[in-house]
N, C-alpha and C positions, 0 to 999 in steps of 0.2 A: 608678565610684569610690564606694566607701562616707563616707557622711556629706558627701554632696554637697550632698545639703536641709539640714543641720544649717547649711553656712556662706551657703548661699543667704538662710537665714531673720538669720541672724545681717546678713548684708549689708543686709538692708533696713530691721532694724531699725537698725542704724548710721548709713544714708542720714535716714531718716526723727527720729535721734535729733539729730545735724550739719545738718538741714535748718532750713529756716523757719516758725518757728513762728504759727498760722494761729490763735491765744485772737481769742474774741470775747468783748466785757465786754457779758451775755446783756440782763440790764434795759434798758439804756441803746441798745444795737445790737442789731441784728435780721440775722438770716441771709437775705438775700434766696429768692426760693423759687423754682423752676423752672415753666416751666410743665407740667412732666409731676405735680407736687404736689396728688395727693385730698385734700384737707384743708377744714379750715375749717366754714365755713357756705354753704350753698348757695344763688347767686347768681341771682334768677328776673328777667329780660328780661319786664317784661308786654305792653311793643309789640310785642315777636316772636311772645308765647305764644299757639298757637291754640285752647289748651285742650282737645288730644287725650287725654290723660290715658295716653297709652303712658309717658310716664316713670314714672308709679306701675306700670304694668304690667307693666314691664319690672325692677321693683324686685323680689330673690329677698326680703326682709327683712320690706316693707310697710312702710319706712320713711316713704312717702309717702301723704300723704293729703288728698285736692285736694277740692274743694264747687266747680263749675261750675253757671251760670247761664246759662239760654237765654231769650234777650229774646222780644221780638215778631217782629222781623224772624230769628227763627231762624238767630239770631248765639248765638255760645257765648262767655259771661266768668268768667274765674275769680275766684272768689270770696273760696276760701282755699286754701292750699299751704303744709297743713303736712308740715314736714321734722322725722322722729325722730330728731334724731342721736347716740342711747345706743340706737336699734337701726340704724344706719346701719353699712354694710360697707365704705363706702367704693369698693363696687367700681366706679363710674363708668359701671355700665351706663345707669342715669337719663339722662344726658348722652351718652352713647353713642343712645341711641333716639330722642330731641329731634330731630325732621325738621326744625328752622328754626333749630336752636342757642340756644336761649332759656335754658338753663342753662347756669351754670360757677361753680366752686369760689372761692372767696377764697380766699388765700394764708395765711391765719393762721391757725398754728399752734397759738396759744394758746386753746383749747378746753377748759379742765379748769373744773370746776365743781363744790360741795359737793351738789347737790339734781337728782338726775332728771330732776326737771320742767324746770329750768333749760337743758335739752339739747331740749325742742321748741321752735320756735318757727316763726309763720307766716310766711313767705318772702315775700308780696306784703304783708302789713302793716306788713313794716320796709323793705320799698321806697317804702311811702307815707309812712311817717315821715322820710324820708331823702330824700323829694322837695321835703316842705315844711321840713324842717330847712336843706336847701344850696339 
């Protein structure tokens, strides 16, 4: 039958016009977020991290850029773990390569920023900030 997609389309947008209306008021309420969701700031575990540095390795972008220290007892600590995220791809291979799961994304969304610079920041120095802050 010709024009069989014509009322198909027409049908759903009908469904969807008579349906229930799903407005979030955005400031105020937040869209929960899945956890299949790349976003955000990237979350480093420093008691899991054994500071193999395959997640920068593993990064196509070089979004990542880790400073490890090896003590006396030739133990490895991370230093710093900076995360570029204005060259970040989002593609989750970083966390895909993580042998101990030591990385994972925040859920937030809200990432926009006036200044470049404002898009690095070192990932284990706001875990220390946020240890003695809570």
């Amino acid at each position: 039958m010709q024009g069989k997609g014509l009322l198909v389309g027409l049908a759903v947008t009908l469904k969807h016009f008579f349906g229930k209306k799903e407005t979030v008021q955005y400031p105020e309420e937040k869209i929960p977020m899945t956890e299949a969701f790349r976003g955000g700031k990237l979350l480093l575990d420093e008691k899991k991290c054994i500071s193999c540095k395959l997640c920068a390795m593993a990064c196509p972008n070089t979004a990542l850029d880790l400073t490890v220290e090896i003590d006396e007892n030739k133990k490895r600590h991370m230093k710093n773990y900076i995360h570029k995220a204005g060259r970040c791809l989002y593609c989750n291979f970083c966390v895909e390569a993580c042998p101990v799961d030591a990385l994972s994304w925040d859920k937030n969304y809200e990432n926009s920023c006036y200044y470049r610079e404002n898009l690095t920041y070192d990932a284990v120095e706001n875990n220390r900030k946020d240890e003695k802050n809570g």
